[in-house]
N, C-alpha and C positions, 0 to 999 in steps of 0.2 A: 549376242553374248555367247561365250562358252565354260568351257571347266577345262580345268588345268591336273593334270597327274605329277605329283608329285616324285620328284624322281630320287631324293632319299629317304621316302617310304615305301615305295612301290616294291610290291616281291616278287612280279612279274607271274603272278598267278594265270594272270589271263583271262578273267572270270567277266572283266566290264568288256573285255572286244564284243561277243558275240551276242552281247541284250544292246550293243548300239544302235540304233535303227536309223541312223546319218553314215554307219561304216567309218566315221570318226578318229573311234578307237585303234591304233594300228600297233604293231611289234617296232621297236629303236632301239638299237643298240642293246637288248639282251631285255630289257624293260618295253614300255607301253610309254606311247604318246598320244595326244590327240589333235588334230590336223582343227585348229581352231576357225578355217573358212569354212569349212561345211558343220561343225556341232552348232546343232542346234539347243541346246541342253533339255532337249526332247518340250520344248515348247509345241503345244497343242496337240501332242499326244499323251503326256504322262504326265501327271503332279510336281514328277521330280525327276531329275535323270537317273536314266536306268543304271548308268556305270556307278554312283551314288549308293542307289539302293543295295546294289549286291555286289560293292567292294567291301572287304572285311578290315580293312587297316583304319580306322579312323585319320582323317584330313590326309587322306592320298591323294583325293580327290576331291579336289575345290572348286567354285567360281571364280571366274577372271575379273577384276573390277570393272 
């Protein structure tokens, strides 16, 4: 599975690149994507993904079904 950024929420803070621990997280087109073959959505490291915890926009940052 992974998580999805929303890209008409995103304010391109930048804040979910650098707690990704898959490197996932990258810059697109002025905004934040995430490279869905390698997120892991921090299974067996953390509770919950890290991009999740310390983005500030609510549903920026979602799971993929």
């Amino acid at each position: 599975m992974a998580v999805q950024i929303e890209a008409s929420i995103c304010t391109a803070c930048g804040d979910c690149e650098p707690v990704c621990p898959t490197k996932s997280i990258v810059p697109h087109k002025g905004l934040y994507t995430v490279k869905t073959d390698t997120c892991t959505e921090c299974d067996g490291e953390h509770e919950m993904p890290q991009c999740i915890e310390v983005c500030m926009e609510d549903d920026c940052i979602v799971f993929l079904d």
